[in-house]
Backbone as JSON Lines, residues from 0, in Angstrom:
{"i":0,"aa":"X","n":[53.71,137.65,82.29],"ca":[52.96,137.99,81.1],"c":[52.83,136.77,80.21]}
{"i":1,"aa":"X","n":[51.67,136.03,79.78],"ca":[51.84,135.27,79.16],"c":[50.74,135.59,77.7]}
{"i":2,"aa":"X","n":[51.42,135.25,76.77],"ca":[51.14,135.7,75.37],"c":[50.07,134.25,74.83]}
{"i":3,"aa":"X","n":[49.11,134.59,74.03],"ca":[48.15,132.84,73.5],"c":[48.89,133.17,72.16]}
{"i":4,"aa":"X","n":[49.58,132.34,71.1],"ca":[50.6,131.77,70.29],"c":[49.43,130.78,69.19]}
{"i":5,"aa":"X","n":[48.74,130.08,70.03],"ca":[48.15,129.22,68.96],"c":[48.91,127.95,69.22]}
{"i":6,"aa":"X","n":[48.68,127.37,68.34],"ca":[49.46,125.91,67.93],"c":[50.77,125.95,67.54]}
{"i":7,"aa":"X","n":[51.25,126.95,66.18],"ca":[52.27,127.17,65.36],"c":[53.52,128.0,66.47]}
{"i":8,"aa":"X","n":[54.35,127.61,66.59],"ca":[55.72,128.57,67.71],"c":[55.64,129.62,66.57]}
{"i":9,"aa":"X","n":[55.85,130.29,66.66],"ca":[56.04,131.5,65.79],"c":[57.92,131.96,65.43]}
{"i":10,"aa":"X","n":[58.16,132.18,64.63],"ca":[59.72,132.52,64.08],"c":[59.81,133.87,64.4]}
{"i":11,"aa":"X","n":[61.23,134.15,65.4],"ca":[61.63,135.79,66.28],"c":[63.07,135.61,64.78]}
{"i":12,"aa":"X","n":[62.97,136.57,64.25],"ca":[64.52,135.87,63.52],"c":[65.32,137.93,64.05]}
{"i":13,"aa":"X","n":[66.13,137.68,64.1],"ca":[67.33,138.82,64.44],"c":[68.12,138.72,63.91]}
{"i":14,"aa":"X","n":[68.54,140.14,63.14],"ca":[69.41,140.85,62.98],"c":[70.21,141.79,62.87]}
{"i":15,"aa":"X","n":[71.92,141.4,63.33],"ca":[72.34,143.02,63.62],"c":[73.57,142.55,64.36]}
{"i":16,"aa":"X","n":[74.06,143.8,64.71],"ca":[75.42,143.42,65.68],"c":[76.83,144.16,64.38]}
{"i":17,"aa":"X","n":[78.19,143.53,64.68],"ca":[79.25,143.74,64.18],"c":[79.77,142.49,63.8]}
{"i":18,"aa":"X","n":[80.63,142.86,63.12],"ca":[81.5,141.53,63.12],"c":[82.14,140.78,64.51]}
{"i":19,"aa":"X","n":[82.53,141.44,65.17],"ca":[82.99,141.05,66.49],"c":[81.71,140.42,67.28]}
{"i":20,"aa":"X","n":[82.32,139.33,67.36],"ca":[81.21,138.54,68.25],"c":[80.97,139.04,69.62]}
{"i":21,"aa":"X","n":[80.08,139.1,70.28],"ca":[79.19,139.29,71.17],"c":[79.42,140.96,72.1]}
{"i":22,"aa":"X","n":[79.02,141.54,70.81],"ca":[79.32,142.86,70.57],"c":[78.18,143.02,71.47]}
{"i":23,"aa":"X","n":[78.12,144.46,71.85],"ca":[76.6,144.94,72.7],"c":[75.52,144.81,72.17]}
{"i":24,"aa":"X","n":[75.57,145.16,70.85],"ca":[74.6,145.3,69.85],"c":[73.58,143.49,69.69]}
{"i":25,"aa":"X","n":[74.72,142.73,69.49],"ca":[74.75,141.39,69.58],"c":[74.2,141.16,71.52]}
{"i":26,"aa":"X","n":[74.38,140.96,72.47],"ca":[74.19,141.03,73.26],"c":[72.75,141.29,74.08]}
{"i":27,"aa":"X","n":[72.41,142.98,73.43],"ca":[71.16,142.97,73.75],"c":[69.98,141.63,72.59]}
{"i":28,"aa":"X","n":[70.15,141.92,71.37],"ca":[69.41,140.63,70.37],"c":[69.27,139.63,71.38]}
{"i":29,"aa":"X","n":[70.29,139.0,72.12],"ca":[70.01,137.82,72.19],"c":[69.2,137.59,73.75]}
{"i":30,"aa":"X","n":[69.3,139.0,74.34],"ca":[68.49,139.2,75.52],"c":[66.91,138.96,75.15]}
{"i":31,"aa":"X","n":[66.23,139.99,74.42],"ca":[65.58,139.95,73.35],"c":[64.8,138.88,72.48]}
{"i":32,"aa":"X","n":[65.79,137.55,72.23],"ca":[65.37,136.89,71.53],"c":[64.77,135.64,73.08]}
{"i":33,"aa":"X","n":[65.7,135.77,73.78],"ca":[65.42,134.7,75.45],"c":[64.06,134.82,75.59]}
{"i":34,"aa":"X","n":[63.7,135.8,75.26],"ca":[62.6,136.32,76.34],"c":[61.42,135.64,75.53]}
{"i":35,"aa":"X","n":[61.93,136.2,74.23],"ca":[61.25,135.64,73.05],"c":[60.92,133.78,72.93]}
{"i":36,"aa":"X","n":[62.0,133.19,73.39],"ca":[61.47,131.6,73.41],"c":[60.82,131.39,74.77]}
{"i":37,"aa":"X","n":[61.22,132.11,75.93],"ca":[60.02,131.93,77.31],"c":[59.05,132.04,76.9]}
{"i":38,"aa":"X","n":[58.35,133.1,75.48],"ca":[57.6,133.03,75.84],"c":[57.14,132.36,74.77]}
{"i":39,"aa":"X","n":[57.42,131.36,73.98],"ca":[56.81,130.05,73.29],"c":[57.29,130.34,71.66]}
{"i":40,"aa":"X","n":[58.37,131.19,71.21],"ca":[58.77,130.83,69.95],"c":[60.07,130.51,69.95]}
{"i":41,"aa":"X","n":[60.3,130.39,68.47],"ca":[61.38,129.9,67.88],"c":[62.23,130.52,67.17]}
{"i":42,"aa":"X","n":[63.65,130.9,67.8],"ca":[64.41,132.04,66.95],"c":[65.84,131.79,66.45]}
{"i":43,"aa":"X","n":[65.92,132.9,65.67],"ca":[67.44,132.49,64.65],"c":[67.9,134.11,64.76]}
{"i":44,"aa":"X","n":[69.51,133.7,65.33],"ca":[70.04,135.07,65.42],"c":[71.03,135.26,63.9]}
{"i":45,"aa":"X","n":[71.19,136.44,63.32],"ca":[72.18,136.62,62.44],"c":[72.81,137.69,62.91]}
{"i":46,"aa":"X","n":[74.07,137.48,63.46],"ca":[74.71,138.72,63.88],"c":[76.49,137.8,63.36]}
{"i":47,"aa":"X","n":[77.4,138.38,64.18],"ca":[79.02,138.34,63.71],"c":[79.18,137.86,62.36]}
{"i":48,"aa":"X","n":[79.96,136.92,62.14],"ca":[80.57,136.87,60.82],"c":[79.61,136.6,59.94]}
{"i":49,"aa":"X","n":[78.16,136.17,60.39],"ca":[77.11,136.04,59.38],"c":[76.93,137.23,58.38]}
{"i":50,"aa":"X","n":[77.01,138.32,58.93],"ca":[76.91,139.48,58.38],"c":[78.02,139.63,57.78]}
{"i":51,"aa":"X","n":[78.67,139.05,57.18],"ca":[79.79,139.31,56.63],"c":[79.15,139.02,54.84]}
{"i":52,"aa":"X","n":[78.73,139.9,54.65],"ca":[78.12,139.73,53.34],"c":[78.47,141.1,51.87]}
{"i":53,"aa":"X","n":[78.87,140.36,50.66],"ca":[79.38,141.03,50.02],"c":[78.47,142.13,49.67]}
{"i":54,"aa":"X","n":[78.7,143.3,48.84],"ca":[78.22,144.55,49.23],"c":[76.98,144.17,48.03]}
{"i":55,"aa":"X","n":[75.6,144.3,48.79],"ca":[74.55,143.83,47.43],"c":[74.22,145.08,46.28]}
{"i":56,"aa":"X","n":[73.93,144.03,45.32],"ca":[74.29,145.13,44.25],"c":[72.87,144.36,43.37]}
{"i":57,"aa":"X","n":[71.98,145.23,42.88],"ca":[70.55,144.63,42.46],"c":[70.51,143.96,41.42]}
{"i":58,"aa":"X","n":[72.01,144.16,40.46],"ca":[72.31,143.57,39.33],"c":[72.61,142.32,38.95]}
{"i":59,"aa":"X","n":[73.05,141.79,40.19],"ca":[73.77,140.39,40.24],"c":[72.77,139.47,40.98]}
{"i":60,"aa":"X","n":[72.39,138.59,40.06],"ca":[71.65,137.56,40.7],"c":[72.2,136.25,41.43]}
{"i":61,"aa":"X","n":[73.56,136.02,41.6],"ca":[74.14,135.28,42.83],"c":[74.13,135.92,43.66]}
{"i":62,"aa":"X","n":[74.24,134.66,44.82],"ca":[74.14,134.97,46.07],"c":[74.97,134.13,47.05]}
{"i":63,"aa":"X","n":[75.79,134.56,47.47],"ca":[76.48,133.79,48.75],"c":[75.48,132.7,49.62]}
{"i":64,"aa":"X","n":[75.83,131.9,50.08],"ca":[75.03,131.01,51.11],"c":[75.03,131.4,52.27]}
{"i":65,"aa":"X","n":[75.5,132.96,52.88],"ca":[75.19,133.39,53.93],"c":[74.05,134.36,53.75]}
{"i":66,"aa":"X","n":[74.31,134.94,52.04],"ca":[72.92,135.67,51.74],"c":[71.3,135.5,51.74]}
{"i":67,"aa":"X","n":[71.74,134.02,51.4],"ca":[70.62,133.37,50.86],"c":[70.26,133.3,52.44]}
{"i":68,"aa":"X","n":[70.78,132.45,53.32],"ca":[70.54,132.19,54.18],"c":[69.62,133.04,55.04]}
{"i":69,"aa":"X","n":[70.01,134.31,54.95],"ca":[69.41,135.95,55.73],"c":[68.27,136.17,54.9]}
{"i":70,"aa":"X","n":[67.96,135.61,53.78],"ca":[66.77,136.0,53.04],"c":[65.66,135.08,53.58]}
{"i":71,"aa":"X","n":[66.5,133.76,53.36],"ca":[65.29,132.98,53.73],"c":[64.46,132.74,55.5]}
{"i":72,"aa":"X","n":[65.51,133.31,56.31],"ca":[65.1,133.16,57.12],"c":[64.4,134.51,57.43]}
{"i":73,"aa":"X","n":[64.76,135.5,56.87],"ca":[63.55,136.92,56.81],"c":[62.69,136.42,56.39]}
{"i":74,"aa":"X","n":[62.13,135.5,55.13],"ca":[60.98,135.33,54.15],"c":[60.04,134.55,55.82]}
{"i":75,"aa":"X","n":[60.49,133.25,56.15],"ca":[60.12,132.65,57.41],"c":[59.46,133.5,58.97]}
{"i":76,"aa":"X","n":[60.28,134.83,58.58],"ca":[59.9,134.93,60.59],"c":[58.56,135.68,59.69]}
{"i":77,"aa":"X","n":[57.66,135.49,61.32],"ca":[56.13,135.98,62.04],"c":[56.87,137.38,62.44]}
{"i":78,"aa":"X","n":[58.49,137.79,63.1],"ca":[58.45,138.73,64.0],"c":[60.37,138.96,63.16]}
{"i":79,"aa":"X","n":[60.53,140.17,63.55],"ca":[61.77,140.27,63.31],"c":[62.49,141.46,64.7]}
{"i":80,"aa":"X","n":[63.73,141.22,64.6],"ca":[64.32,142.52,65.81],"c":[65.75,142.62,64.6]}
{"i":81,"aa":"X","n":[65.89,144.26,64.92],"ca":[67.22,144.69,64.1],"c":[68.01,145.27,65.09]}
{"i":82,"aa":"X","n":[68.63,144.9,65.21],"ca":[70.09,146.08,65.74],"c":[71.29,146.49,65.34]}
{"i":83,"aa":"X","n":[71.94,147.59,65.53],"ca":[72.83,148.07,64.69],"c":[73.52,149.34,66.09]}
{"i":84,"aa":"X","n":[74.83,149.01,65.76],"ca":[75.78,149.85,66.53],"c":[75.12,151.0,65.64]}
{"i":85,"aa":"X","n":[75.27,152.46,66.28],"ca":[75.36,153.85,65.9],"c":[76.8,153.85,65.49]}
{"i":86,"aa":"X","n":[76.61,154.36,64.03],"ca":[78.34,154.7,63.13],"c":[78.15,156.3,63.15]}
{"i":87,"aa":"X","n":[78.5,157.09,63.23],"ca":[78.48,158.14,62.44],"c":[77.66,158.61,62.97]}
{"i":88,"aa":"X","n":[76.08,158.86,63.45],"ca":[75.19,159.4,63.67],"c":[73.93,158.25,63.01]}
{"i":89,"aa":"X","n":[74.33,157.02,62.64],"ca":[73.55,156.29,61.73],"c":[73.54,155.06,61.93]}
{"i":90,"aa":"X","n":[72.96,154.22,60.97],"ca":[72.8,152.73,60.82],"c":[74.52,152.33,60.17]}
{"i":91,"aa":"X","n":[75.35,151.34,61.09],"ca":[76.19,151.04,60.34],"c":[76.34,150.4,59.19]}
{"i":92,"aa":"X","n":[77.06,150.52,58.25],"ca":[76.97,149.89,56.74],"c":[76.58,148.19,56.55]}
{"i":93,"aa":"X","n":[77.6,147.84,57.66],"ca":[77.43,146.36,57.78],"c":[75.79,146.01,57.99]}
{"i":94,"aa":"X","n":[74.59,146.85,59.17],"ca":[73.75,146.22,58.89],"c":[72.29,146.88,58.1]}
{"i":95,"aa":"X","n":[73.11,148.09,57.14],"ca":[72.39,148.94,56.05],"c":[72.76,147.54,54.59]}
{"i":96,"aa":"X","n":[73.32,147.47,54.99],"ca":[74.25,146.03,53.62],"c":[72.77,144.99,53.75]}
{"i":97,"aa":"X","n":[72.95,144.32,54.79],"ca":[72.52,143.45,55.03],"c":[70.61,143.58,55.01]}
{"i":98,"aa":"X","n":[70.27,144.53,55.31],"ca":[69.01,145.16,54.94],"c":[68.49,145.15,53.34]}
{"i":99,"aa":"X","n":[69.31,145.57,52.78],"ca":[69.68,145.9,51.18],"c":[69.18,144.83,50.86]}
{"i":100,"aa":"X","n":[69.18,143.24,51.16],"ca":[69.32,142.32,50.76],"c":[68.07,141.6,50.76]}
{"i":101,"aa":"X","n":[66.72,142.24,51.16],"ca":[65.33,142.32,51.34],"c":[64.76,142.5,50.13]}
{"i":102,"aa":"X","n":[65.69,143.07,49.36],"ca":[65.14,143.36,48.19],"c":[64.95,142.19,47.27]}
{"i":103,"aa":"X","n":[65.55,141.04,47.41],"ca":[65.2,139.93,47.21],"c":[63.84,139.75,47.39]}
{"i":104,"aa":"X","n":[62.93,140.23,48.71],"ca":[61.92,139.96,48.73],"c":[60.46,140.63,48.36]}
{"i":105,"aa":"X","n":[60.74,141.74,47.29],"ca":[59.93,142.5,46.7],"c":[58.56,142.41,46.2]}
{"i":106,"aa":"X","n":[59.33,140.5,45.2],"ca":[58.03,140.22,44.71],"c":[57.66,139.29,45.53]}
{"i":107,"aa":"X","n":[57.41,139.07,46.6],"ca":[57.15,137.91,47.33],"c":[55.21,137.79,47.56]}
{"i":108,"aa":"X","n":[54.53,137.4,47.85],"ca":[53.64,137.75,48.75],"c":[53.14,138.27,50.17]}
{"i":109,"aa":"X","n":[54.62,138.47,50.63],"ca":[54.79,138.93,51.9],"c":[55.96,140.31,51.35]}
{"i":110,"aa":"X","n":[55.79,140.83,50.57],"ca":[56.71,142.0,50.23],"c":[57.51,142.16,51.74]}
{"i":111,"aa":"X","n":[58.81,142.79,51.36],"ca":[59.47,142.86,52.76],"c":[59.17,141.79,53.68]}
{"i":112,"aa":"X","n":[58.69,143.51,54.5],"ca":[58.43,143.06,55.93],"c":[57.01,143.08,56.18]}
{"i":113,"aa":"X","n":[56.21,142.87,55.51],"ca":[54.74,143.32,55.37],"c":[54.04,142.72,56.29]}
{"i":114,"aa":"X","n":[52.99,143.04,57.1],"ca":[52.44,142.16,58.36],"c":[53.07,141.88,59.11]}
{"i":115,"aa":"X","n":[54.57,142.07,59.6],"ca":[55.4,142.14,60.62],"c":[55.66,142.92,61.6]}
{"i":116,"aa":"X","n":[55.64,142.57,62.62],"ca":[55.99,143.7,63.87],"c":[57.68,143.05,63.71]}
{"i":117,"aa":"X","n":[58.34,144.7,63.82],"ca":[59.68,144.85,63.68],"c":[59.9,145.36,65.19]}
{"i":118,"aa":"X","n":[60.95,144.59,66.0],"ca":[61.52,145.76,67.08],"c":[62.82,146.21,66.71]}
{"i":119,"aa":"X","n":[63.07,147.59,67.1],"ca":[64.42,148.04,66.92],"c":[65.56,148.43,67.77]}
{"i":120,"aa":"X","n":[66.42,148.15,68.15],"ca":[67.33,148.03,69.25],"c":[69.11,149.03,68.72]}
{"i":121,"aa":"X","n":[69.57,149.89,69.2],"ca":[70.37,151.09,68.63],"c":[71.15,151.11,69.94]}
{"i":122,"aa":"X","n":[72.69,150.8,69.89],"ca":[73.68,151.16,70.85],"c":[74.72,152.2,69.87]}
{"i":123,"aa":"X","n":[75.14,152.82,71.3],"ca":[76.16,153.67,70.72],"c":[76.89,154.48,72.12]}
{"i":124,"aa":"X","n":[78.33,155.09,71.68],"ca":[79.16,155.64,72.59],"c":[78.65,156.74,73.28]}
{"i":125,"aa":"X","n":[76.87,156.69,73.91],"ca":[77.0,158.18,73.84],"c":[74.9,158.4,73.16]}
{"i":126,"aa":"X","n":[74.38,159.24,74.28],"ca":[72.63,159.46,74.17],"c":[72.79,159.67,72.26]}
{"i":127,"aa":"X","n":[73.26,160.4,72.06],"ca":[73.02,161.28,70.57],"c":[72.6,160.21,69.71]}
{"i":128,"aa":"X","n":[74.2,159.66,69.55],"ca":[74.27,158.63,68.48],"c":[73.55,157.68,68.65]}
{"i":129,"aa":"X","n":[72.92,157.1,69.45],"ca":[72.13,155.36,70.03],"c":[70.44,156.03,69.73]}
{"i":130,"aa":"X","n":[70.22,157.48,70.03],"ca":[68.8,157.93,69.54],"c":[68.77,158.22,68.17]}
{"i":131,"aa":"X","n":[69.07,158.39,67.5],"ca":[69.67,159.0,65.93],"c":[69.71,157.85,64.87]}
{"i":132,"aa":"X","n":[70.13,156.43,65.65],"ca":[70.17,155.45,64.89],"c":[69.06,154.76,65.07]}
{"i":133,"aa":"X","n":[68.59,154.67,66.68],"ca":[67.49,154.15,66.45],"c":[66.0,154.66,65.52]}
{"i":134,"aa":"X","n":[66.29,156.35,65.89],"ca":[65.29,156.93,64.44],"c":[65.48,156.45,63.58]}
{"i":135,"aa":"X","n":[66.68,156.21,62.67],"ca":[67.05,155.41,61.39],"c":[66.34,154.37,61.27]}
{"i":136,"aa":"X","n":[66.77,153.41,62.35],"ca":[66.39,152.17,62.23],"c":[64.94,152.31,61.85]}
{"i":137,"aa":"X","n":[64.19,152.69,62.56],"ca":[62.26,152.73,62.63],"c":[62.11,153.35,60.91]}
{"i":138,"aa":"X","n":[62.9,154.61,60.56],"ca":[62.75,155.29,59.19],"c":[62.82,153.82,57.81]}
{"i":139,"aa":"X","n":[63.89,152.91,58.18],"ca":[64.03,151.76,57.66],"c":[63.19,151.02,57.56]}
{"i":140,"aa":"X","n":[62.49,150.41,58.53],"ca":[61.19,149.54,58.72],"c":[60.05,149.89,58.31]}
{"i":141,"aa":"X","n":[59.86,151.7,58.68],"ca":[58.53,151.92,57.87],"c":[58.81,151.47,55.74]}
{"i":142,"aa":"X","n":[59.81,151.75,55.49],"ca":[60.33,151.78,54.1],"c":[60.07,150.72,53.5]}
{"i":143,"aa":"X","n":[60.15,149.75,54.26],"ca":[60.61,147.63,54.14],"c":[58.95,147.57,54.44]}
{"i":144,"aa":"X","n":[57.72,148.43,55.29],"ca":[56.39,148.28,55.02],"c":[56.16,147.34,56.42]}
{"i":145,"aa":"X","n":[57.53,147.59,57.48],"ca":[57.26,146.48,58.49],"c":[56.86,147.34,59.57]}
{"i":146,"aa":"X","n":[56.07,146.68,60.5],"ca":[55.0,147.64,62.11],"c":[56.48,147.87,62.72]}
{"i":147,"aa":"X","n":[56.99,148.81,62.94],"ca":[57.51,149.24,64.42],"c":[56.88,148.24,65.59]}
{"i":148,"aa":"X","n":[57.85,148.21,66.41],"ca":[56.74,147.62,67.64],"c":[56.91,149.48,68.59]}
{"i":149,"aa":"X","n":[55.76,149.25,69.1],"ca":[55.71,150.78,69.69],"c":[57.35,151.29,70.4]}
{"i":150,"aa":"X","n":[57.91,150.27,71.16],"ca":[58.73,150.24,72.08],"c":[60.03,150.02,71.05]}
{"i":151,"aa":"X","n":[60.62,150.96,71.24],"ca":[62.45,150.99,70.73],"c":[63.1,151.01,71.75]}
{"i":152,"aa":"X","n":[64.49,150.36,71.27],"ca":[65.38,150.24,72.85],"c":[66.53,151.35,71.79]}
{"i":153,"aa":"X","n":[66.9,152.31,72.91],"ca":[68.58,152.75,72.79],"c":[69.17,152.61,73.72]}
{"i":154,"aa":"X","n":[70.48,152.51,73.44],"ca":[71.27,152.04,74.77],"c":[72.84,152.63,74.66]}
{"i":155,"aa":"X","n":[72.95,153.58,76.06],"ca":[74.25,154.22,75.82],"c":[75.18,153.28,76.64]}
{"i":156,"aa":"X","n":[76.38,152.76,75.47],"ca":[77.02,151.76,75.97],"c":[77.93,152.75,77.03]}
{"i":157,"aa":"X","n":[78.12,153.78,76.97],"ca":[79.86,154.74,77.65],"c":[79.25,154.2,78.89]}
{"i":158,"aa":"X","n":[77.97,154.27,79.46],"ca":[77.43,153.31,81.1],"c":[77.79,151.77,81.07]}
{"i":159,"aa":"X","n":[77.56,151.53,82.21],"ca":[78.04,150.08,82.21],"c":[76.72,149.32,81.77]}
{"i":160,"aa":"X","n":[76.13,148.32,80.99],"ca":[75.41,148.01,80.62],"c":[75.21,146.26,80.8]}
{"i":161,"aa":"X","n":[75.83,145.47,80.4],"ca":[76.27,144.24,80.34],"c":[77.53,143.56,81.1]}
{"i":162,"aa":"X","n":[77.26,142.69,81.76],"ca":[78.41,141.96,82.02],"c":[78.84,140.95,81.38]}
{"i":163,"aa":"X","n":[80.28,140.21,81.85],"ca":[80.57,139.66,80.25],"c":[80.36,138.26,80.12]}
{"i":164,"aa":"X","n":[79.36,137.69,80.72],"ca":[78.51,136.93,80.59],"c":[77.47,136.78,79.49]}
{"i":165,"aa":"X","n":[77.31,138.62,79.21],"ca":[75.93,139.09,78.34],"c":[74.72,139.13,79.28]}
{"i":166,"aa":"X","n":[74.67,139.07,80.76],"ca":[73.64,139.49,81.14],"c":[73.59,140.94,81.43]}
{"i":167,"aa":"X","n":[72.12,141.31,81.38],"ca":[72.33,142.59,81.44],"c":[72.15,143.2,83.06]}
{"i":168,"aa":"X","n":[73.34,144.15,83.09],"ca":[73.83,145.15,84.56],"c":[72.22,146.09,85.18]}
{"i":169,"aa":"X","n":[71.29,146.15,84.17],"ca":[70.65,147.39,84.41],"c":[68.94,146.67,84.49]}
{"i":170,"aa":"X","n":[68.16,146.32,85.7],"ca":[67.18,145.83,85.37],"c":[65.98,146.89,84.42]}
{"i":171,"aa":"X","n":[65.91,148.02,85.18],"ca":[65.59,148.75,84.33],"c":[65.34,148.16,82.81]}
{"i":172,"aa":"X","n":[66.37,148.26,82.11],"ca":[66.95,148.21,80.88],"c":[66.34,146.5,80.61]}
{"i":173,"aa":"X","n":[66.71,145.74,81.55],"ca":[66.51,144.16,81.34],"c":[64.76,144.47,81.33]}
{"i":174,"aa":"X","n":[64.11,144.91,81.7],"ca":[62.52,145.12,81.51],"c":[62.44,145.43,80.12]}
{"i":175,"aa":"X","n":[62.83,145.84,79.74],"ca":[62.65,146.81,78.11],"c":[62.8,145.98,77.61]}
{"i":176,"aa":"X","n":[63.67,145.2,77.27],"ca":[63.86,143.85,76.48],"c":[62.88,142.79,76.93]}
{"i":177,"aa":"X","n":[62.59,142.42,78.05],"ca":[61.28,141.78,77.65],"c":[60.08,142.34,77.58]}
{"i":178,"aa":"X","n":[59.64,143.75,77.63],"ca":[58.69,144.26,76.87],"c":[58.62,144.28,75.25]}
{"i":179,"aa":"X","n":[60.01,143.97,74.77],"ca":[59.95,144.78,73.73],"c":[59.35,142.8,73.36]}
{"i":180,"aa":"X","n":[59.95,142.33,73.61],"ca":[59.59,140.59,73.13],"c":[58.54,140.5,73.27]}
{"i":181,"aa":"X","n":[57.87,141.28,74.29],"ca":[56.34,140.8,74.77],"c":[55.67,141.58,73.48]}
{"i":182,"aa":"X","n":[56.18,142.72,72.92],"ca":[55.06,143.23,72.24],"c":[55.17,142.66,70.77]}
{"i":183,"aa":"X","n":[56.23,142.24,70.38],"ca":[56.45,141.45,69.28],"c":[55.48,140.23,69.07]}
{"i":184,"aa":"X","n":[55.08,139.69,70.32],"ca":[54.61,138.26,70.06],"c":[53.52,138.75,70.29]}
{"i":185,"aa":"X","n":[52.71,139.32,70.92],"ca":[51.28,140.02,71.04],"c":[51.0,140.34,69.56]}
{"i":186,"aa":"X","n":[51.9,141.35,68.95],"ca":[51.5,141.19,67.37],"c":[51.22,140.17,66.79]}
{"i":187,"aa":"X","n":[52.01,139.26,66.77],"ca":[52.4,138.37,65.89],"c":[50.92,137.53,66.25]}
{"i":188,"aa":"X","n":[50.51,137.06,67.91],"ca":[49.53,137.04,67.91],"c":[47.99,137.16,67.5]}
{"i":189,"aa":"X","n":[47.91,138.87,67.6],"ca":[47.13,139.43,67.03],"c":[46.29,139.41,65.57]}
{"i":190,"aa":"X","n":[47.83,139.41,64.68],"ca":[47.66,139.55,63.53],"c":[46.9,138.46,63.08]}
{"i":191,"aa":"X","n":[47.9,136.84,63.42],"ca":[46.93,135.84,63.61],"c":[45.74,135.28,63.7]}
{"i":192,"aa":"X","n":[45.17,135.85,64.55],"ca":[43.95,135.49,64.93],"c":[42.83,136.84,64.17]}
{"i":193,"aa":"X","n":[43.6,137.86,63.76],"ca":[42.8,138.43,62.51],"c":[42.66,137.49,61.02]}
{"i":194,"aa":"X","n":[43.46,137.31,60.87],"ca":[43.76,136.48,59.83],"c":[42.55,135.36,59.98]}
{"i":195,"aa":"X","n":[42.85,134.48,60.98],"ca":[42.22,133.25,60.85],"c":[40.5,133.87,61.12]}
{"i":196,"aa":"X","n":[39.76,134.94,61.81],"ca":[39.13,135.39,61.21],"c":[38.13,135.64,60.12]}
{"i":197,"aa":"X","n":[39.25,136.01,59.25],"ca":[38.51,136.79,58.15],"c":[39.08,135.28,56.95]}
């Protein structure tokens, strides 16, 4: 499958995962993001201790240099991917926190996520919880004003999924992730060449 990009590489930026490094959640992203530089961009993952961000609060106008950091590189991407372990039946706090932090980008000219194709990616112990969050997740993105990409990944980790390499056990599953990249950059594409256009 090869995607036309233009001149400009386009910015995949990701985020999501746990604190624990190369969590599943973390794992699939970076499957995700591979597929994403084959096929001619340029990406920035924020997952483990990056997310380690104090709890945002709309009142306080400091910002940590890991905050700032997650803002600016949201303000930058053409494309974004979120993932988030299933907590509870939900988006875990750690990357509901870290979402929160968009709000920085309100008044921007790119509000949110505006003109962005978002993909969303949802693991969990178990079908329920990994579908439940990934609804969340998409309920989130429409909110932030960012495209869904048609294609959501859930993924029930209790199967074997990954080896600990981080490649993934399930081709099946390894297709989905580069569909889901492929449809990200087709947007990002798209939008593009509307743009230049009009």
């Amino acid at each position: 499958m090869k995607v036309s990009l233009g001149v400009r590489r386009p910015v995949v930026v990701a985020v999501g995962g746990t604190l624990r490094e190369h969590s599943s959640t973390e794992k699939a992203l970076k499957l995700v993001l591979r597929r994403c530089v084959a096929l001619g961009a340029d990406t920035v993952l924020i997952s483990g201790a990056d997310l380690d961000l104090p709890a945002y609060a709309p009142e306080r106008v400091e910002r940590t240099e890991r905050a700032r950091f997650l803002v600016d590189s949201l303000r930058r991407a053409d494309a974004i991917l979120i993932g988030s372990p299933g907590y509870h039946g939900g988006i875990s706090g750690l990357v509901k926190n870290a979402l929160d932090y968009t709000e920085d980008m309100r008044g921007d000219a790119r509000c949110y996520f505006d003109g962005r194709p978002v993909g969303c990616v949802a693991t969990g112990a178990g079908w329920q919880g990994a579908v439940a969050t990934l609804g969340a997740l998409r309920a989130v993105v429409h909110a932030l004003r960012g495209w869904p990409t048609p294609l959501g990944v859930a993924i029930n980790t209790i199967e074997p999924v990954f080896a600990p390499d981080g490649e993934c056990l399930s081709p099946e599953l390894a297709r989905t992730f580069d569909a889901m990249a492929e449809q990200l950059l087709e947007f990002v594409a798209a939008h593009s060449a509307l743009a230049t256009a009009a």
